[in-house]
Every structure is written in structure tokens, then in C-alpha cells.
C-alpha positions as CSV (number, residue, x, y, z in Angstrom):
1,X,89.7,108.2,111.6
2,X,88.4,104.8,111.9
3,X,85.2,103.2,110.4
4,X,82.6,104.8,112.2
5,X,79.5,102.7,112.2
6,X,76.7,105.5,112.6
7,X,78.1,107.9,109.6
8,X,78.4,104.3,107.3
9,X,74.4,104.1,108.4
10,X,73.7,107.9,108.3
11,X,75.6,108.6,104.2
12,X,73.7,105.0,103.4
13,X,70.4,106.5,104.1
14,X,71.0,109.7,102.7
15,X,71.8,107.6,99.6
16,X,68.9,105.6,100.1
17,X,66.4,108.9,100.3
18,X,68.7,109.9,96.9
19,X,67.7,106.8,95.0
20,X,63.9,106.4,96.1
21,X,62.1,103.8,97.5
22,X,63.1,100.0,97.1
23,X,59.7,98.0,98.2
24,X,59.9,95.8,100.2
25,X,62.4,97.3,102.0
26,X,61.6,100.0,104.6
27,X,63.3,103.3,103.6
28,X,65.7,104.6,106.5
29,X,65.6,107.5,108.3
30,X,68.4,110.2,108.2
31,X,69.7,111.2,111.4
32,X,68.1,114.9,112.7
33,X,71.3,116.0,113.7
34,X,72.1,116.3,109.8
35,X,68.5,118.2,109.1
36,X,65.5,117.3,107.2
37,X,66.6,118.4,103.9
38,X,69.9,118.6,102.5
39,X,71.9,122.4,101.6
40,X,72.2,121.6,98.4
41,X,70.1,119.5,96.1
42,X,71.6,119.1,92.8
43,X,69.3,119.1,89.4
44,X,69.7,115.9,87.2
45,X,73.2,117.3,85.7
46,X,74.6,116.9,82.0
47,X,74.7,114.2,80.0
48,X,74.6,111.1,82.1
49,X,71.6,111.9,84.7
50,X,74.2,112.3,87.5
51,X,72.6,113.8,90.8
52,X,74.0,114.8,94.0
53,X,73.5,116.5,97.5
54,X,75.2,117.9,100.1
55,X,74.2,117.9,103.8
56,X,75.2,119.3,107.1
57,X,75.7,118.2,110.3
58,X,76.6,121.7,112.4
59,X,77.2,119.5,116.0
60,X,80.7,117.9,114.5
61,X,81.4,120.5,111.2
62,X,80.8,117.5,109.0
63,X,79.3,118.0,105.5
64,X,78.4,115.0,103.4
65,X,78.5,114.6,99.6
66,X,76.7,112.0,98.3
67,X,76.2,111.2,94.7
68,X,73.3,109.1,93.2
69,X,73.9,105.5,91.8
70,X,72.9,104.5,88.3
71,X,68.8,104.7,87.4
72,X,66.8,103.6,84.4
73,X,67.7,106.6,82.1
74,X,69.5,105.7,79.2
75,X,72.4,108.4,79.8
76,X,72.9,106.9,83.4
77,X,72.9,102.9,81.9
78,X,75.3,104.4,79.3
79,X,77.6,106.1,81.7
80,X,78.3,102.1,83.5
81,X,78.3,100.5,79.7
82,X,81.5,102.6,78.7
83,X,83.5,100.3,80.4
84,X,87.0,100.9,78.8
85,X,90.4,102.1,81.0
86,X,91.8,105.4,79.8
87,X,94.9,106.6,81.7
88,X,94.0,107.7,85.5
89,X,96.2,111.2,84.5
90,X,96.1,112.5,81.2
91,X,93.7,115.0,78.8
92,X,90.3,113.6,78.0
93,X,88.7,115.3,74.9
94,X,85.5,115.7,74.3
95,X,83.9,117.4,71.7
96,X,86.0,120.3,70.2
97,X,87.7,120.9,73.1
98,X,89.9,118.4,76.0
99,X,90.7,119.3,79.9
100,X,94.0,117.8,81.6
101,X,93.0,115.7,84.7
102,X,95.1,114.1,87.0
103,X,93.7,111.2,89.3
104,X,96.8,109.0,90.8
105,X,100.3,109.2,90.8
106,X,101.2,105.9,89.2
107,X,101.7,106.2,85.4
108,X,100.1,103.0,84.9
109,X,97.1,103.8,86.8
110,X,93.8,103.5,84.6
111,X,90.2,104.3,85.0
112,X,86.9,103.5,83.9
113,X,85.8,105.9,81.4
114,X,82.2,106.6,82.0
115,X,82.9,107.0,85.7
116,X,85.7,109.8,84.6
117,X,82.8,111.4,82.2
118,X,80.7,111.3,85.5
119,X,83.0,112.8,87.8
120,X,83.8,115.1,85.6
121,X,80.0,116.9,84.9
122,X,79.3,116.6,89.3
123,X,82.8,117.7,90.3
124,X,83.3,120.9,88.0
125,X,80.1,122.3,86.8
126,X,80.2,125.7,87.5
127,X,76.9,126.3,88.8
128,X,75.5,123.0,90.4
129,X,79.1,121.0,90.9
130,X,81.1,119.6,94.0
131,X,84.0,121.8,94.0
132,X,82.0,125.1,93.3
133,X,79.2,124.2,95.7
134,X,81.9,123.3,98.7
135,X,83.6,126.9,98.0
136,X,80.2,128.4,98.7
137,X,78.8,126.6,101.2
138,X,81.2,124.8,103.6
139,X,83.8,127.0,105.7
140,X,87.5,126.1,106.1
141,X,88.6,123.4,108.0
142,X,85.5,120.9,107.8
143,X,85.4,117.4,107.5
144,X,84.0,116.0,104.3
145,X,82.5,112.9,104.3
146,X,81.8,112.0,100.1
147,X,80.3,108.7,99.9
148,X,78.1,106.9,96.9
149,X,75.9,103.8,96.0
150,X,76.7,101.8,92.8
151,X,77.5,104.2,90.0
152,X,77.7,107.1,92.6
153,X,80.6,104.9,94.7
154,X,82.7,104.2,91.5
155,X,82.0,108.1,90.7
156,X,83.2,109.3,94.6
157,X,85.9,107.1,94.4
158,X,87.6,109.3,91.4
159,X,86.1,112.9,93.3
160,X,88.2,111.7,96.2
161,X,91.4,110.9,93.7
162,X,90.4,114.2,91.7
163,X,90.6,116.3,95.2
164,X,93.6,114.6,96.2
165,X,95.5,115.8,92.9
166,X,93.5,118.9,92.7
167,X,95.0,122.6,94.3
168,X,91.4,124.0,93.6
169,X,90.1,123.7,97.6
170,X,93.5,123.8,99.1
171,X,92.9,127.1,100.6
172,X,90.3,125.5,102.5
173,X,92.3,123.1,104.3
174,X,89.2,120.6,104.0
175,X,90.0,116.7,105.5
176,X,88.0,113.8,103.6
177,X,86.5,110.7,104.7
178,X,84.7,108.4,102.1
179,X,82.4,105.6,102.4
180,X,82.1,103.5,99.2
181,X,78.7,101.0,98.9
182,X,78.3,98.5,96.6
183,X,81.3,99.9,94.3
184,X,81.5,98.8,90.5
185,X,85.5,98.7,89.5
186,X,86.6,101.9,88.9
187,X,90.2,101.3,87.8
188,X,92.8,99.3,87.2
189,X,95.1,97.5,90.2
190,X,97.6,100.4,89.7
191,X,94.9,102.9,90.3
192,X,93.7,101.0,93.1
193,X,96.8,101.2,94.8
194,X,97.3,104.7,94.4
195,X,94.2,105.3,96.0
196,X,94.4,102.7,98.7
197,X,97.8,104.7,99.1
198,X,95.9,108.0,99.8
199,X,92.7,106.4,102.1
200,X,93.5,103.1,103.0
201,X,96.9,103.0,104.5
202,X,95.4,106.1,106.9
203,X,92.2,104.5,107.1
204,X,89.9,107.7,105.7
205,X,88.5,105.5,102.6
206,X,86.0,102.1,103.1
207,X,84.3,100.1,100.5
208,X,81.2,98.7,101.7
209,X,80.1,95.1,99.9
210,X,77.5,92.6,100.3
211,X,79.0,89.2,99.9
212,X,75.5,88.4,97.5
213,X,75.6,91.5,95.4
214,X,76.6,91.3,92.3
215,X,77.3,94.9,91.2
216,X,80.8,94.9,92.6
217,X,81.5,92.0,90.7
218,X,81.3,94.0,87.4
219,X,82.8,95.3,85.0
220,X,84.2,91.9,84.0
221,X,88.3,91.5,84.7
222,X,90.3,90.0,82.1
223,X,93.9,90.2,83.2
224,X,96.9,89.7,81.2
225,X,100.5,89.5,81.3
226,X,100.7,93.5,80.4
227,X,99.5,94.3,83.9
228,X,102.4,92.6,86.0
229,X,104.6,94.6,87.8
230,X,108.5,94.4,85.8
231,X,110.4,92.9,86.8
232,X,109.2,89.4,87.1
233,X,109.7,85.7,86.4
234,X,107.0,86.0,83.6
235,X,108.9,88.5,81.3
236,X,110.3,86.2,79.0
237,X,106.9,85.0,78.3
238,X,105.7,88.6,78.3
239,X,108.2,89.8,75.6
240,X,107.6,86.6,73.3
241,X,104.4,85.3,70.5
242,X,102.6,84.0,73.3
243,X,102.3,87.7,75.2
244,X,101.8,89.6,71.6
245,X,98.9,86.8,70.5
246,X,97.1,88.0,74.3
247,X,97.8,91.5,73.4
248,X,96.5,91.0,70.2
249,X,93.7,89.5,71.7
250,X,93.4,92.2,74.8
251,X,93.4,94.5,72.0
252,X,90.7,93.2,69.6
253,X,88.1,93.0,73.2
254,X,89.4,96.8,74.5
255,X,87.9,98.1,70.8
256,X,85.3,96.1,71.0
257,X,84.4,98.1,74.4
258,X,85.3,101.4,72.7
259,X,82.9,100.5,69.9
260,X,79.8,99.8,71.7
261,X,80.7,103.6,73.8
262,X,81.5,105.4,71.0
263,X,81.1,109.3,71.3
264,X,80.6,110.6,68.1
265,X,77.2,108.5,68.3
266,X,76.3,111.0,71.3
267,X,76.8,114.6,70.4
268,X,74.2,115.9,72.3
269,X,75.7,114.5,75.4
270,X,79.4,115.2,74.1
271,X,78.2,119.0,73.3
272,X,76.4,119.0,77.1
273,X,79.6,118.1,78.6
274,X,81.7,120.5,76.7
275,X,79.5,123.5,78.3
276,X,80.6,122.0,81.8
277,X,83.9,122.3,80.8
278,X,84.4,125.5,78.8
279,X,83.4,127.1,82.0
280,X,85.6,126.2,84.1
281,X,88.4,128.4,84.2
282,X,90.9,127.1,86.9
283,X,90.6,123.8,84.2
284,X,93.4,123.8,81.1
285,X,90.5,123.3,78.6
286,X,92.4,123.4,75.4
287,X,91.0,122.4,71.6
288,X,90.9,118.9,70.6
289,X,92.4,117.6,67.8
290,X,89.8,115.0,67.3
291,X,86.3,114.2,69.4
292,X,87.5,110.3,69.0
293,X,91.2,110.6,70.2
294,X,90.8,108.9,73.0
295,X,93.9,107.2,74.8
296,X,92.3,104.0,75.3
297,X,94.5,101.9,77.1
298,X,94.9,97.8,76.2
299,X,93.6,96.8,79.6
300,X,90.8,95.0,81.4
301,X,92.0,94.6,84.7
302,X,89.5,96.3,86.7
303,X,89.4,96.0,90.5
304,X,87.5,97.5,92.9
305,X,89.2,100.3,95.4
306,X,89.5,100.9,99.4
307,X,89.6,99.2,102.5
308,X,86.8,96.3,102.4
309,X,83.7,96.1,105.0
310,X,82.2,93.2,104.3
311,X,78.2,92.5,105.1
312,X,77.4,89.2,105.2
313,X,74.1,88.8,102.8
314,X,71.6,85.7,102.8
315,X,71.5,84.4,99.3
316,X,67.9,84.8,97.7
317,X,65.8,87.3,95.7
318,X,63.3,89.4,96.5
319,X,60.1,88.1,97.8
320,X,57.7,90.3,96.4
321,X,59.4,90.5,93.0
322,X,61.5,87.7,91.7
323,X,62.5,89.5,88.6
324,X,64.2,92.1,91.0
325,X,68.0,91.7,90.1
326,X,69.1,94.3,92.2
327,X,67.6,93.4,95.1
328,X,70.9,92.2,97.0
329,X,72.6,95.6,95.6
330,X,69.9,98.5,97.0
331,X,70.8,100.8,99.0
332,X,68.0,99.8,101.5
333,X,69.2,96.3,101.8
334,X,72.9,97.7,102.7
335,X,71.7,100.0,104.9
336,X,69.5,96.7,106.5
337,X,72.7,94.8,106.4
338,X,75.1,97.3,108.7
């Protein structure tokens, strides 16, 4: 299951159509063979203003999921902003209550915590979610394609780790592709090689980047001696003052982090995301001993995930709007690029 040039440009301009129009840029036209419209249009879904569709293809049994990138609602700016690593398996709580999770193997995997919120509210609300939409709409034995833009790739990134670890859509004996544009970090290196691990090695998961975009660049990597591999040369150093002043100092940025995406200053959206989760009954949803127990892990070493395509930009802004930052990063100019 190689790269396949036309689905990259066909779940590029679904994502496109998602995000809305990007002037100058032309928007792209979806293929007809996957419809005018897709089978499910999601609503703007808890509290992070995540959206997401899914479309059909009946000619090759392919179904696409594709979940919107970040747009200029404070929720969605929020959901990038809480960039702190909690562990990649482990019980999140939120609110009153926490659900277990599992999204690697590796003990030492970590993720991006407002990605994990994210994935959370599109993959398992009961009514408007990933998992509950495919068990209604998409027979046994399809191909999924699940692909994002920005936010939405960092967000499909952990669906495709959550359905790897997940036994909910086993019965369905579903096989996953996933195309990843302009991808902000979503994890750690460990959780990076888990899931390279699961799509990469087999070549079913591809991380699309434009060499001039800037998005894929973030959140900001600072990478200390806690996030070798042990054994090594460096464990000396590791285990004396020099490695506990870095900790220390690891440490003191990490709660920085956790300070500027502190929950309890968002109960509406912690109390919005509890509903998603109390329904869910093939979740272990159990109470929480505290709304701000989070397992924050001492780590900034985020990476970004999956097997690279590279486009090849040409450095410069937008023409009719130089105050257009994200001009290299729309998904019009990706979709212009392959």
C-alpha cells in the first residue's frame, strides 16, 4: 500500500473544502467518484471546535475521514497552546470523572495533550464521533483512509494509534491508510517510533511537509538527557548534578506549559468533554480523584510522526496579503504543491 499520488490530492482537497477558502489560492476540486457531498458531516464538536467528515468512494470500498485543522476560535487556538507530553497510555481525567487510553506500546511514549483532548471528543462521541459513525455507516472489510491538515494531522495521527490499540472496530476487520499534511509534533520520539512501527515500516502512514511551512516546525523541541535510550555513553552524566540541574530546569519549563493550559480555568469545556465521555460505555470511565491530576511528564521532545513526503515550497509570502503567516501551511498551497 504505497503512496498513492491521486488519494494524497483527493483527502488534501476534501481538507481543503473542510477548512474554507484560502484567497489567492484556487480551491480544489474533489474527485466525483467520492460524491458531491460527504456521508457524514460532523457539527463543530465539544470543547475545542473540532470538525470532521466522512466520505465515500463506492468504485474501490474506500471511506475517508478527515478532520479539520485549527481555526480562529479560541477553543481550537487553545487545543494547539496546551502543548505539554502526558504519557501516550495511561488515564486522563477530566472533570469528575477519567477514561483509560492506550495509544503506543512503548512505556516511554508521550503525547501532546490538546491533541489527546481532541481525539478524544471526534473519536468517541457517541452520537457525532469516528468510531460510532464507522459502525454505522461503513461495512466490514473497507479501507479507511483518515487523513488531517495542521491540528487535524496531529489529531489523526493519535485516531490511527487509538484504533490500533483499540478492540472497539475489530469485528469489522477495517484496514487503515493515513495521510498526514502539514503535521504539528504530536509526541515524543518514543511515540514516534511506535507509530512509525505500526504505519511506516508497512508503508500505510505518510506525513506530508512543505519544506517553507512552518507549522511542522512547532511545538518547540527542547531535548535532554532524560530522553536517551539506556544504556548509553552519557549515563554517567545523566545520573550526576549536571543531569538533575537540566531536569530541574526541564521541569521548571514543563509547569510553565501546564500553567498557561490549566483546566480548572475551563470548566465549561472540562464539563463538555465529560458528557463525551460518560457516554461511552465500551470506555473504563471511572471517578477522578482530582480535575488537575494530570501525569504530566518532564519532557519536551516533540517530533513529528510517519514516513516523510517532502514538497519542495518557494520561499515567500502571500502576494495579496503579506500579513498572511500561514500562507506556506494552507491546505490549498499543499494541495498546489503535490
Amino acid at each position: 500500500m504505497p503512496f498513492d499520488f491521486i488519494e494524497a490530492k483527493t483527502l488534501i482537497a476534501i481538507a481543503a473544502n473542510l477548512e474554507g477558502p484560502t484567497p489567492p489560492l484556487n480551491m480544489p476540486a474533489i474527485p466525483v467518484n467520492w460524491g458531491i457531498q460527504p456521508i457524514f458531516d460532523s457539527p463543530i464538536m465539544g470543547a475545542y471546535d473540532n470538525k470532521w467528515q466522512l466520505w465515500a468512494n463506492p468504485s474501490t470500498n474506500q471511506y475517508a475521514v478527515v478532520i479539520r485543522g485549527t481555526v480562529g476560535e479560541v477553543g481550537s487556538i487553545w487545543e494547539d497552546l496546551m502543548a505539554v507530553m502526558i504519557p501516550a497510555t495511561g488515564t486522563l481525567p477530566v472533570g469528575s470523572v477519567s477514561f483509560s487510553y492506550k495509544l503506543a506500546e512503548d512505556p516511554q511514549a508521550g503525547v501532546h495533550l490538546g491533541f489527546a483532548l481532541g481525539m478524544a471528543i471526534v473519536m468517541l462521541d457517541d452520537t457525532n464521533g469516528i468510531i460510532t459513525q464507522l459502525q454505522q455507516r461503513v461495512p466490514s472489510g473497507a479501507e479507511i483512509l483518515i487523513a488531517g491538515h495542521s491540528q487535524g494531522a496531529a489529531i489523526a495521527t493519535l485516531c490511527r494509534s487509538f484504533l490500533e490499540y483499540s478492540a472497539i472496530l475489530a469485528a469489522k476487520k477495517y484496514t487503515y491508510k493515513t495521510y498526514l499534511y502539514a503535521q504539528p509534533k504530536p509526541g515524543n520520539n518514543h511515540y514516534a517510533c511506535d507509530f512509525e512501527r505500526i504505519v511506516s515500516n508497512c508503508a500505510t502512514g505518510f506525513c506530508v511537509t512543505n519544506t517553507q511551512d512552518w507549522v511542522p516546525q512547532v511545538p518547540l523541541t527542547l531535548q535532554g538527557l532524560i530522553s536517551l535510550n539506556t544504556p548509553n555513553p552519557l549515563s554517567v552524566i545523566r545520573e550526576g548534578n549536571f543531569a538533575l540541574a537540566i531536569g530541574g530546569f526541564l521541569h521548571r519549563m514543563v509547569q510553565r506549559r501546564v500553567k498557561r493550559a490549566h483546566l480548572a480555568k475551563h470548566s465549561l469545556q472540562i464539563k463538555a468533554l465529560q458528557q463525551t465521555l460518560q457516554k461511552q460505555k465500551h470506555l473504563h470511565i471511572a471517578k477522578s480523584t482530582s480535575p488537575l491530576d494530570l501525569n504530566i511528564m518532564p519532557s519536551l521532545n516533540f517530533v513529528n510522526c510517519g514516513l516523510p513526503i517532502t514538497l519542495t515550497g518557494t520561499p515567500g509570502g502571500n502576494p495579496n496579503n503579506p500579513k498572511d503567516f500561514f500562507w506556506q501551511h494552507h491546505a490549498t498551497m499543499y494541495y498546489n504543491l503535490l
